[in-house]
Each structure stands twice: as C-alpha cells, then as structure tokens.
C-alpha angles and dihedrals in degrees: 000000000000118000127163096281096064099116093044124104137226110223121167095339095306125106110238112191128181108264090034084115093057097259129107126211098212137150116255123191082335099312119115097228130170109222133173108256090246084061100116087227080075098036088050086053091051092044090055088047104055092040082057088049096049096045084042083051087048093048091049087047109034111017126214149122090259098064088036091056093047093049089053104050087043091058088054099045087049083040089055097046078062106047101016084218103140091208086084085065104068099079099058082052097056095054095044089048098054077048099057089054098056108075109222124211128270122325130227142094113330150199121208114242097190136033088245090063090036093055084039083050091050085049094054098056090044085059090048090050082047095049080046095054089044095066094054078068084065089076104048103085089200093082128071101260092213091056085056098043086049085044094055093036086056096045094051085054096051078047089055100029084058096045086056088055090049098052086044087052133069108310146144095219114195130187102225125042088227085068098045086046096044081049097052079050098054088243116149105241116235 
C-alpha cells in the first residue's frame, strides 16, 4: 500500500518528511528546484491550488460548465508553472478566446444576485492574488523570464475571462461605485 508518507522516514521514533525544514523540492517551468515554502514559486502553487479547489467546490455545489471551465484552465496554468510547456497553455486560450467573441451587458461596479456569481465573484479575486504572486517570479532571475511574462499574461486573462462570466451572470451592475456603496447601505439612490 502507498499512502502520502511514503517518502518519510521513521528516526528515533519520530516521523521526518521532506519539507519539515521549511524548504520544498518542486519543478518550476521544467526545472527540479528546492525553494523555501514563502518562494513565490510556491505561493503562486498554493494559490493555484486553492483557485482550482474553490471552482471544483463550485462545480460539486453548484454544478455548471463555467466552474468547470475555470477548474480546468487553472489546472493547466498550474500545469504549465510546472512544466513550462506551453502546450499546457492552449486550452486556457481557447476558452478565453470563445469568450472574447460573446459581448456581455452593461460594466460597472456590481453586486452579485446568486451564490453562483458570488463564488464567480470570489474566483475572480483568487486569480487576481495569483496574477499578483506571479509577478513576485519577475525578480527572481532563476526563472525564464518569457515563461513569467506567458504565466501572468495568462493569469490576467483567467482574471478577465471570469469577470465576463460574472457580468453575464446574475448582477446588479451600477455605474458609479457611491451608488453601489449607498445599495449595499440600504440608502435610496437619488
């Protein structure tokens, strides 16, 4: 039987695994690196990670082609930090492609009507902490700066190509942020 403590060790009574020191031994645009778990090659995994969890919650609980879109270019972005393979990339073009082509409502400021545009809406802010993490990558001079630049680029797309399904969703869109904010309030608008 395998189970996730295969590579640990038993000394002296005690269980040793690797990253117990604080370090991770991971592959990085196709390179096997050790990096401290704070790297942001590392924060940007877990970020990743955790944006494919929540759409894969949405999809369990919700149900629906749009998490399930947004699970699945998230696992090959996360997918391409890995490899650097750029392969892994066309997917996510595709969708955000089609996307580019459908016009949405109106823009603005908005206020989710649903729990399926609120938990878009929560998406949508984990792709923009990964995009943000992703940039952090830019200084460290290890890493092919092309891959980087195609990762955020990417990632600032999945941010967009979310926002689009949101303002096709379920919103109360407004054109001024004082009247989202007077809404949320309970204040009458003018």
């Amino acid at each position: 039987m395998t189970n996730v403590f295969v590579d640990c060790l038993r000394i002296d009574g005690s269980i040793k695994c690797p990253g117990d020191g604080g370090f991770s031994e991971v592959i990085v645009f196709g390179k096997h690196v050790r990096l401290r778990k704070d790297h942001p090659a590392i924060e940007l995994m877990g970020r990743l990670d955790e944006l494919e969890a929540l759409a894969e919650w949405g999809l369990q609980e919700i149900g629906g082609d749009k998490f399930r879109a947004i699970a699945a270019m998230t696992a090959a972005l996360n997918t391409y930090l890995a490899t650097g393979d750029s392969e892994w990339l066309k997917p996510v073009r595709d969708m955000i492609n089609k996307a580019c082509e459908l016009d949405s409502r109106e823009l603005g400021w908005f206020i989710p009507s649903d729990k399926t545009t609120a938990l878009l809406n929560l998406l949508r802010v984990k792709a923009r902490e990964a995009e943000r993490t992703a940039v952090k990558l830019l200084d460290d001079d290890y890493f092919p700066i092309n891959n980087v630049n195609e990762l955020i680029g990417m990632l600032n797309q999945l941010n967009k190509y979310i926002a689009h399904l949101i303002f096709l969703s379920n919103v109360h869109v407004f054109k001024n942020v004082n009247d989202k904010i007077r809404t949320l309030l309970g204040i009458n608008t003018p």
